[in-house]
Structure formats: C-alpha cells, structure tokens
C-alpha positions as CSV (number, residue, x, y, z in Angstrom):
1,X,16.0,17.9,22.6
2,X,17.3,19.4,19.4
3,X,16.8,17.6,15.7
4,X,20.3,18.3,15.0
5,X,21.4,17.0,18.0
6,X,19.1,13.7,17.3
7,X,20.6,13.2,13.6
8,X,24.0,13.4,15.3
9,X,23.2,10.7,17.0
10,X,21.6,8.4,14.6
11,X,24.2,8.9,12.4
12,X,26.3,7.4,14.9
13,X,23.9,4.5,16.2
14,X,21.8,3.8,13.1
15,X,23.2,2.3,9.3
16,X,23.1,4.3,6.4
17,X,20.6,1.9,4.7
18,X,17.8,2.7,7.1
19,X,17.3,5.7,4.4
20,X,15.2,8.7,6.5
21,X,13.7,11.4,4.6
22,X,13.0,13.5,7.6
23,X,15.7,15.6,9.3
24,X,13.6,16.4,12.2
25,X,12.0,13.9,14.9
26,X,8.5,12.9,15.9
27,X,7.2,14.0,19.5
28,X,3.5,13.6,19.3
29,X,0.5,13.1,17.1
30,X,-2.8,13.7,16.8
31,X,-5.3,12.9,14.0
32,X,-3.5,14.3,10.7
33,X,-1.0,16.4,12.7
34,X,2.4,15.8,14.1
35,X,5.1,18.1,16.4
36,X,8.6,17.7,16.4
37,X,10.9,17.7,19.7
38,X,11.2,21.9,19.1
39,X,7.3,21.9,18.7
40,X,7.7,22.4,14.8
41,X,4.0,21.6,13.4
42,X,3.1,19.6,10.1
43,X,0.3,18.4,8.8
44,X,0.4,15.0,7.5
45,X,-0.1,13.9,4.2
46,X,2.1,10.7,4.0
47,X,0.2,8.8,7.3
48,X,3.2,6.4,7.8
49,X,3.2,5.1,4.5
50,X,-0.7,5.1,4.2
51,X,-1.0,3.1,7.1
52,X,-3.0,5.6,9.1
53,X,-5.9,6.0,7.7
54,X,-7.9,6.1,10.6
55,X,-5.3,9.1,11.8
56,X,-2.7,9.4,14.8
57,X,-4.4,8.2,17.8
58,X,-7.6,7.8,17.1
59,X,-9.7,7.3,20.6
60,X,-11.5,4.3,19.5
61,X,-8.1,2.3,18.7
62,X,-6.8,3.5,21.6
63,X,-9.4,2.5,23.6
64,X,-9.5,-0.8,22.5
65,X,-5.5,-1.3,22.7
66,X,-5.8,-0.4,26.1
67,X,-8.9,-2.6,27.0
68,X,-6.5,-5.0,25.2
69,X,-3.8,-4.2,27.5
70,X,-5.4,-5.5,30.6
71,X,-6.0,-9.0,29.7
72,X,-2.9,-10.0,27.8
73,X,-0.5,-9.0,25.1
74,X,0.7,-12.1,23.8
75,X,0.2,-16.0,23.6
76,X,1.2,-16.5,20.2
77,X,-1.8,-17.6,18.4
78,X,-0.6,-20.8,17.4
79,X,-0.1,-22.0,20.7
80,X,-3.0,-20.4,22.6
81,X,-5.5,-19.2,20.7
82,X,-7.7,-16.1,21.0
83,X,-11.4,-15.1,20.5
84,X,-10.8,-12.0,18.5
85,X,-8.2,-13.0,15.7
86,X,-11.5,-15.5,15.4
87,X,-13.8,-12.5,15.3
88,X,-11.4,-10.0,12.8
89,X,-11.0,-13.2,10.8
90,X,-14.8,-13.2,10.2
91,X,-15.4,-10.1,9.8
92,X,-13.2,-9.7,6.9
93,X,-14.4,-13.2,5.4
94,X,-18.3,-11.4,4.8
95,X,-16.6,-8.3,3.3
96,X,-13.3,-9.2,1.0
97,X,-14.1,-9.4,-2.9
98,X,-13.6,-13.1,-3.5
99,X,-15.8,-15.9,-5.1
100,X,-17.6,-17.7,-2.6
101,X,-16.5,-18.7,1.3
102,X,-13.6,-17.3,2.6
103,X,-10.8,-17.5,5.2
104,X,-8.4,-15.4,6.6
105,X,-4.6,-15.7,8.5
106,X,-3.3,-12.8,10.2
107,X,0.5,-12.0,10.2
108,X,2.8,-9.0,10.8
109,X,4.0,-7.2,7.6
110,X,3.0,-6.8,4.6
111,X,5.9,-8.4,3.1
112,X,4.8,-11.4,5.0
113,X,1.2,-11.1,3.7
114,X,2.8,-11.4,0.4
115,X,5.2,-14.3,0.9
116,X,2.4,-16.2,2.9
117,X,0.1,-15.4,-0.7
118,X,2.8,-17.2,-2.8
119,X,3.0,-20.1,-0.4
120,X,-0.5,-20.7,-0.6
121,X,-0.5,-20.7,-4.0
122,X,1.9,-23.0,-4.3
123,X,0.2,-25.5,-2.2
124,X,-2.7,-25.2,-3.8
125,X,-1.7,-25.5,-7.8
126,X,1.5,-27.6,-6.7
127,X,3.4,-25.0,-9.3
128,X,5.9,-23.0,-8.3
129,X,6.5,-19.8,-11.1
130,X,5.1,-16.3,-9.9
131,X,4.3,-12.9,-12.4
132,X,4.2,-9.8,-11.2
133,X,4.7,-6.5,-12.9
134,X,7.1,-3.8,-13.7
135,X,7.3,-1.0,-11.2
136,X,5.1,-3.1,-8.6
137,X,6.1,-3.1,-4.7
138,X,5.9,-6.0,-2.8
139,X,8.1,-5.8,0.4
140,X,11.5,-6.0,1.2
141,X,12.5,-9.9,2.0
142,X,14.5,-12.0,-0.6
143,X,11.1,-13.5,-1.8
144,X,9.0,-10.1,-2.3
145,X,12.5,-8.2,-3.5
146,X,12.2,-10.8,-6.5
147,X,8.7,-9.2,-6.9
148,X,9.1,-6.1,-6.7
149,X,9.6,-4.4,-10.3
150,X,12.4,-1.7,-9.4
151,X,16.2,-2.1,-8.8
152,X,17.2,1.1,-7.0
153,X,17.3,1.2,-3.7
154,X,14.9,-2.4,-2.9
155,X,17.2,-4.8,-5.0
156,X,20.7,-3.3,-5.7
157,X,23.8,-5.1,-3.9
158,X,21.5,-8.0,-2.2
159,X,23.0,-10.7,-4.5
160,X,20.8,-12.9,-6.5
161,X,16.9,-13.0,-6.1
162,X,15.3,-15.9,-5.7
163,X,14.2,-17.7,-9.2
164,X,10.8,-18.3,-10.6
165,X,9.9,-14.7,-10.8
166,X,9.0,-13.1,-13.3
167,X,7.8,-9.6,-14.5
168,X,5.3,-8.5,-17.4
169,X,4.8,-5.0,-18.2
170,X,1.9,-3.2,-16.1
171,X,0.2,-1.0,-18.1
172,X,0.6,2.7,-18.2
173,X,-1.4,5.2,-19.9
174,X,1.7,7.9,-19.9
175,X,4.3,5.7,-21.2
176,X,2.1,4.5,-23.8
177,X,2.0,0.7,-22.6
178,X,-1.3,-0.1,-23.2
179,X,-3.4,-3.0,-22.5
180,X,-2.5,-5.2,-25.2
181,X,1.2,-4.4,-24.7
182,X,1.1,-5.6,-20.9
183,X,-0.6,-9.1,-22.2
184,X,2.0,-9.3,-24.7
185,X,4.5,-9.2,-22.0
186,X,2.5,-12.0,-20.3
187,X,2.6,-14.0,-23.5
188,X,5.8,-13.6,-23.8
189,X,6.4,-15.0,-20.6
190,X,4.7,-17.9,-21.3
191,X,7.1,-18.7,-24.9
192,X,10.2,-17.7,-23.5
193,X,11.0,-18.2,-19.9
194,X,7.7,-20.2,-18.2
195,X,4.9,-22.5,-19.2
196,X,1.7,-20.9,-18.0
197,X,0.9,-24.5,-16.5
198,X,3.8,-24.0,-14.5
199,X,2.8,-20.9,-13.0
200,X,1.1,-20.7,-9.5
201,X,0.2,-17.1,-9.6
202,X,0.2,-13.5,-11.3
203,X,0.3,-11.2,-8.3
204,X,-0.8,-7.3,-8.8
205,X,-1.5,-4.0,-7.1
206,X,-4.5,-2.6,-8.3
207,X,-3.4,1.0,-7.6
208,X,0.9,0.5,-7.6
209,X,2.2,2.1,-4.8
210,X,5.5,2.8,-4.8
211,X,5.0,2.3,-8.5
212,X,3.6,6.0,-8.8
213,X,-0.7,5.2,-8.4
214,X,-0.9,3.7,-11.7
215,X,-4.5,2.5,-11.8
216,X,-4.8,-1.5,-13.6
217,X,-7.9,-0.6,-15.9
218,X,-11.0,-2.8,-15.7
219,X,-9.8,-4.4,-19.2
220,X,-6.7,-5.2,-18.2
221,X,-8.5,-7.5,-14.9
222,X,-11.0,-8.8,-17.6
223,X,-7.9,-10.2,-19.1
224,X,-5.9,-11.7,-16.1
225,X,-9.1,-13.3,-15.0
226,X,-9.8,-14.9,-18.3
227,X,-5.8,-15.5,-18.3
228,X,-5.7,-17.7,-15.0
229,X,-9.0,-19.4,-15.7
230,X,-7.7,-20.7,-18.7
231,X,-4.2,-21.8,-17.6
232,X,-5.6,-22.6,-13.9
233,X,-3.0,-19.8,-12.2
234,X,-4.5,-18.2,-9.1
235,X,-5.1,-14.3,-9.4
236,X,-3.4,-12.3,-6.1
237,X,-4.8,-8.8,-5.4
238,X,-1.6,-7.0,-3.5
239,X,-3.9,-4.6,-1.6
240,X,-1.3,-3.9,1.4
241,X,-1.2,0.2,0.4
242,X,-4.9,0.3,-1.3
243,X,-7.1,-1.3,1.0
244,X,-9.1,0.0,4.1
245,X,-11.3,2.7,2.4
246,X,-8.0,4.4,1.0
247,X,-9.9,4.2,-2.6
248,X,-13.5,4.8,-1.6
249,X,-14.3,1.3,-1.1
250,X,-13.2,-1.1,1.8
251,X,-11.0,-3.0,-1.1
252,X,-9.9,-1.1,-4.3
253,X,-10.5,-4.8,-6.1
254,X,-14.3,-3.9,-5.6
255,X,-13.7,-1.0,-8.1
256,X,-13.7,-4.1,-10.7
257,X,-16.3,-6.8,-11.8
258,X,-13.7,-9.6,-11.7
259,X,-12.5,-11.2,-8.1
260,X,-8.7,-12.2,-7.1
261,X,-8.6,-15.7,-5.6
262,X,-6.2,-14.0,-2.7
263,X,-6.1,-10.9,-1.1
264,X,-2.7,-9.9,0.3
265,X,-3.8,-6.3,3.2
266,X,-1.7,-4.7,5.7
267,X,-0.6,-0.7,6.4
268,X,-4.4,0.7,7.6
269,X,-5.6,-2.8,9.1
270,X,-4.9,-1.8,12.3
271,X,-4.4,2.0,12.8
272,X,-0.5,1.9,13.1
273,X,0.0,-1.6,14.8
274,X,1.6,-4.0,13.0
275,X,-0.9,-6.4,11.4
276,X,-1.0,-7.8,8.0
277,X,-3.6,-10.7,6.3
278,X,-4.1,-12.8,3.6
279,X,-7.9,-13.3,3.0
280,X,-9.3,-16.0,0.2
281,X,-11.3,-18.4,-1.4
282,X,-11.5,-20.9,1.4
283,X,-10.5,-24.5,-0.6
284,X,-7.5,-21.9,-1.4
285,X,-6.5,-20.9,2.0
286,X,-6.8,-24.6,3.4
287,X,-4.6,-26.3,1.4
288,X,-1.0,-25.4,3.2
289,X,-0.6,-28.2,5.9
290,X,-1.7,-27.2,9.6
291,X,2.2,-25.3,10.7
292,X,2.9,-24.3,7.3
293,X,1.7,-21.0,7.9
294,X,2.0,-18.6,10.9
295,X,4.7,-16.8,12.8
296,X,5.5,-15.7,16.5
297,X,4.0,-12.6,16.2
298,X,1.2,-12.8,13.6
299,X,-2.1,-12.0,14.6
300,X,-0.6,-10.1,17.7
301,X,-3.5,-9.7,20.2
302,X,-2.8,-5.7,20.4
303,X,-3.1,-5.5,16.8
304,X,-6.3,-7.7,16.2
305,X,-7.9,-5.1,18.6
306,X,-6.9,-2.2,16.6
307,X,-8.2,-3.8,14.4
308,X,-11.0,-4.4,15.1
309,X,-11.7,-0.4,15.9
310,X,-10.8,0.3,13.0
311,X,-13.1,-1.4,10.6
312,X,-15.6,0.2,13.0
313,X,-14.3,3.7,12.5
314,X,-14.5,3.1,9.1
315,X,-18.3,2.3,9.4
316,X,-19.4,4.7,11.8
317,X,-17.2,7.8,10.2
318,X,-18.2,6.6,6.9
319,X,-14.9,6.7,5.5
320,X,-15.3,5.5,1.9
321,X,-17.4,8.4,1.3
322,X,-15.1,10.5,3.1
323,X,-12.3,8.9,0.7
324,X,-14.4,9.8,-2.3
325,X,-15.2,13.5,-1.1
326,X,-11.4,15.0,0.0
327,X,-10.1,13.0,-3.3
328,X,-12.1,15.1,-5.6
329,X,-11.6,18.2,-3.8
330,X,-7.6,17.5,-4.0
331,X,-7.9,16.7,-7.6
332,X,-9.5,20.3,-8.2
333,X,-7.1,21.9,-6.9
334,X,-4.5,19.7,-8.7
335,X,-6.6,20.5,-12.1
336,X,-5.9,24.8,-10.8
337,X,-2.4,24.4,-10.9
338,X,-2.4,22.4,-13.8
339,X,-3.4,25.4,-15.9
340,X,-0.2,27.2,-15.1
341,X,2.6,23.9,-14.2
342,X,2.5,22.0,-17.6
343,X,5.2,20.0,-16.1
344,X,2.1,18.2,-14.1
345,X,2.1,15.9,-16.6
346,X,-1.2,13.7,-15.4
347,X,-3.3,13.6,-12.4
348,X,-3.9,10.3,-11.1
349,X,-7.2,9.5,-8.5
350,X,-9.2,6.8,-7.4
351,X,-11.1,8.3,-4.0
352,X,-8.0,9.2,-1.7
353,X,-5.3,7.7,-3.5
354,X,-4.0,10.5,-5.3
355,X,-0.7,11.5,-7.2
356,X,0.6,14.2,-9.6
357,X,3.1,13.3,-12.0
358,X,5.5,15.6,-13.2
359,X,8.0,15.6,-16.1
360,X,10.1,18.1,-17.9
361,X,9.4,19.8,-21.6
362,X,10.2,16.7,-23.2
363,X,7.8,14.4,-21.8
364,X,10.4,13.0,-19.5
365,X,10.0,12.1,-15.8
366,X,10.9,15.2,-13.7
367,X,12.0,14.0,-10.5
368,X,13.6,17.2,-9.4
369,X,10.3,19.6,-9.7
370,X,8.8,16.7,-7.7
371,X,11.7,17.2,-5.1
372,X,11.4,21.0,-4.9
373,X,7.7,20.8,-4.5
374,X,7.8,18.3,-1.5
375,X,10.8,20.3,0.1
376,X,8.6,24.0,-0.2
377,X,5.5,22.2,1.0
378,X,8.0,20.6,3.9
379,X,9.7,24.2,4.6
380,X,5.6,25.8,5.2
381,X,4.5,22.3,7.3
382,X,3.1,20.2,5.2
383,X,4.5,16.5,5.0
384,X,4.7,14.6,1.2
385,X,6.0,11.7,-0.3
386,X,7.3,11.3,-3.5
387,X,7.5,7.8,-5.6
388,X,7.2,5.8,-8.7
389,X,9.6,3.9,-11.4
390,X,11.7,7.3,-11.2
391,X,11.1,9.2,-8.7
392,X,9.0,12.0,-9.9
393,X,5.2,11.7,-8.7
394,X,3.9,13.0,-5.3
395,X,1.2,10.8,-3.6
396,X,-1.1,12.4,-1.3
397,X,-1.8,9.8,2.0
398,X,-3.7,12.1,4.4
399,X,-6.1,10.2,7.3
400,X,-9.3,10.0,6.1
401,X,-10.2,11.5,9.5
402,X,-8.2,14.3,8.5
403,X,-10.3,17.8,10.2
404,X,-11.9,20.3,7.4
405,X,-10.1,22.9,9.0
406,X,-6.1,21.0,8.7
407,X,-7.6,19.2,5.0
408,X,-8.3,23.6,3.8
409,X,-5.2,24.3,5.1
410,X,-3.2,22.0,3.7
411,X,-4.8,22.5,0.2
412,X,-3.8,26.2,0.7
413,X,0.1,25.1,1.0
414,X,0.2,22.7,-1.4
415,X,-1.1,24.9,-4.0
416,X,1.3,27.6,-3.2
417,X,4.1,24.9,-2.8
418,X,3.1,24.1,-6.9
419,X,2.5,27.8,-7.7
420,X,6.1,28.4,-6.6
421,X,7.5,26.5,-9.3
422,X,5.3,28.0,-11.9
C-alpha cells in the first residue's frame, strides 16, 4: 500500500469534516513509535490526542485485553453487570481529589463524561445554567459544543447551541487577563445574563487543552471554590486531557489545595480503548434517578480491563515521576532555543504537559512559525500537534513510557526543527 493511493481513497469514501492532519497512514505501533504502510518511522509526540500515555501497546494492557477477550466482550453493564467496572470504580474512588466518599460511572467519550457531569449537576442543585471559560474544550456534541470557548472549526455551521451556557474569561498570563479580570467576567455573568442561584455548575480544565496549556493558577481555584460555596454551584474539574499522571500527579486538580465536587476523565484511562468517567462526591453522584445515567457501551468490559492495567503501569513504572523528569528536560531545551527564537513567546509546563507559544514581533499569535515548525519536525519523523485560541502553540504529548534513547532523539529533532526557523 501507498499513502497516496490511501488519501485517494478517503477522499472518495470519507467527508471533508473528518479534518486529518496526516497525509500518511498508520501500520503499526510500538511504545512512542509508529510506521506508516511504506515503513516511514516517527516518533510520537501527540499519543492520539494524549490518550496514550501508557504508549502503543503496552504488554500489560494488552495482556489484560486479551485475558479480557476470553470471557466476554460485552453485556452492557446496565443489564448484566460485571465485577471489574465494580473494581476500576473503586479504585478511582480512594484516589480522585474530592471531599469525602466518592463514586464513579464509567462511559465512552469524553464528551459523554462531560454531558453526564452537567446532568448530575443538575439533579443535584435542581438548577439548570452552566459557566465555562473562554478557549476551553469540552467535546464535540450539541451540549459540550455550547461549552467549548472557540467557534472555528467545533461550532461554526451547527446552528444554534443549546442555551444556559455561558462563558467567563479564563485567565491568561500572555494576554494580560489576570485573575481579577476572569472573576469579573464571572460577575458579570451573574448581573447580566444568570443569577448565580440559578447556576448548577462552573466547569474548568485545569491545564486547557485545546485551549493552548494555559495553567488556572492556585488563586484563581481559591476563588471558584469560595465562588460556588457561596452561591451553592457545584465546581467540575474537566480533566479528560490532564489526567492519568500527564501532569506529574494521577489528577492535575491535586496540584491545588481546593477540591472540584466532579471529576469529568477520559483519553489515558484506558491505554487507547475507549473509556471515559465521571468520579465525585458521592451524595453528588447519587442524586440522578437509577436509568438516568448510562449508555450501551459505557463501561465496556475491554476497556475497564485496560484500565485497570493501566493505573497499574502507572504505579509500578512510576509514571508521575517520569511525568515530572522528561517535562523538565523538554522545557530546557525549549529555554535553548528560546535564546535565539524570540518569537517563543512563553513556555508553558506542568510535568509532561508542555507547550511553546509563539507569536510574531508584535506580540501577536504566530500561527504560521508554529505551522513550519510542526511540518520540519514532521519532514525529519517526529509527530506534533499544534493548538490553542489561534492556532499558534505546539503541545508536546509523548507516552510517558516513551524509551531514553527515542525521548534524546526526539529532543535532537525538535531543536533543530526550532533552530531552523531562527
């Protein structure tokens, strides 16, 4: 097989809005490496969308997919139930940052994580408005579009969103909204478009994603704690891209003192198998009516298995640490190139959840350097992703398994990929 030959044929069989950004086609993986069909080699530094952070393949997920495999693949949990969504459900009650007992539903996306959050909420305040924040990613359905703070390409010619959504301002260091500006936004919310007593829940990323790895700083949680206590709103930790060691803790929200009431996860639960959960206080998660929550597929057998493996890989590999260790070693050689790329406007980093942000002699976002230094970096074998508000920040989402060896050698080609445009 040919990749031209391929892209002739999904351009035939596929829509245009399924947008690809690779021109060449997957054969095989292993770790934090993946061939094409002409045995083209590339080291991986986007993970599926940071949903491999356990890496391609790894033995102990496959092992216990496979063990999996020979007992039974599906029952739909709500009609036969299973020992190990049980077990996964337990395990994550003794480790997820909220106050006091917790429970846990599984389901399949993270979009459905999310919408399964707001419902909660909802049954539990009896309130209906939601805030989220400019530039935040929450999924792609009608519900989590109306979430997500960015118009082009999530939002743009799907019609009307669904109402009681609302957006404050998140705050960003580099576009000189600050703390107080975002909880000005919130206030102003409350004066001109919702009564905080009518609001179920504020729902933030505490590292934006697709937002460009804007880290929320400790003040700004201080506040949106104090916020919902006082008006009785729930506080929703959207931890779909930023959980499962990605930060150097099992949960970015343990980075902060203060505790979300929900916890929305997804991408690197279970090693590339479609799994997603919202975890919670549990007077929280009980108060949707037994068949208000669920879903054919959610908690898929397979999936809870991977699972399973890999909060154990995590453990055993000590991948927090590992998180903490390749993130500083990125962000030196990010701080190198620095010196002679001015355009790298900021370096952001919390463990292994890394981006560069680059903009152009007049402080504005750059999207095109970032461009040209994913397509060089592509051209020598090295994979990257670019995102945020406008397009101009690279994220780095290597495994966290990722070999010394590949990690060096990557390091090498990004750095010439940067020098290049210097």
């Amino acid at each position: 097989m040919k990749n031209a030959a391929l892209n002739d044929r999904k351009q035939q069989a596929t829509p245009r809005g399924v947008g690809v950004m690779c021109s060449w086609f997957a054969a095989r993986a292993e770790n934090a490496t993946l061939w094409d069909v002409e045995g083209n080699e590339y080291i991986d530094f986007a993970a599926g969308i940071a949903v491999l952070n356990t890496g391609h393949r790894h033995p102990k997920v496959i092992a216990a997919v496979t063990e999996q495999l020979a007992h039974f693949t599906h029952t739909a949990y709500q009609i036969v139930p299973y020992e190990s969504y049980v077990a996964l459900a337990e395990r994550l009650n003794q480790r997820v940052p909220v106050n006091g007992p917790a429970k846990t539903a599984f389901f399949t996306t993270g979009a459905e994580a999310v919408e399964n959050a707001v419902k909660i909420a909802r049954a539990s305040t009896g309130r209906h408005g939601i805030i989220t924040f400019g530039g935040a990613f929450h999924g792609r359905t009608f519900m989590t579009m109306a979430m997500t703070g960015k118009v082009a390409p999530y939002k743009r010619d799907f019609g009307p969103m669904p109402a009681s959504v609302f957006h404050a301002r998140y705050p960003v260091e580099l576009r000189g909204i600050s703390v107080d500006d975002a909880m000005a936004s919130l206030e102003a919310i409350f004066s001109q478009d919702i009564a905080p007593q009518d609001v179920a829940a504020i729902v933030l990323e505490p590292v934006q994603g697709e937002g460009g790895f804007h880290i929320a700083p400790a003040e700004f949680f201080q506040r949106l704690r104090e916020c919902c206590d006082r008006h009785g709103i729930l506080l929703i930790a959207d931890e779909v891209q930023s959980g499962f060691a990605r930060t150097g803790k099992l949960f970015a929200m343990e980075h902060y003192e203060v505790k979300a009431d929900l916890i929305t996860m997804a991408k690197s639960l279970a090693g590339g198998l479609p799994l997603s959960a919202v975890s919670g206080r549990a007077e929280i998660m009980d108060a949707p009516a037994p068949g208000g929550l669920g879903g054919t597929y959610a908690g898929n057998p397979l999936a809870i298995a991977a699972a399973h493996a890999v909060l154990d890989v995590i453990d055993e590999e000590q991948l927090c640490q590992r998180a903490t260790q390749l993130g500083a070693e990125l962000v030196e050689v990010l701080q190198q190139a620095q010196r002679t790329l001015p355009a790298m406007a900021q370096i952001r980093a919390r463990g292994s959840m890394v981006a560069v942000d680059f903009a152009d002699a007049n402080g504005q976002p750059n999207a095109e350097l970032a461009r040209s230094v994913q397509q060089h970096a592509m051209a020598q074998g090295l994979l990257l992703l670019t995102c945020g508000q406008h397009g101009n920040v690279i994220r780095f989402l290597y495994p966290l398994t990722i070999e010394e060896t590949t990690f060096r050698r990557a390091l090498t080609l990004l750095r010439q990929a940067l020098e290049a445009q210097a």
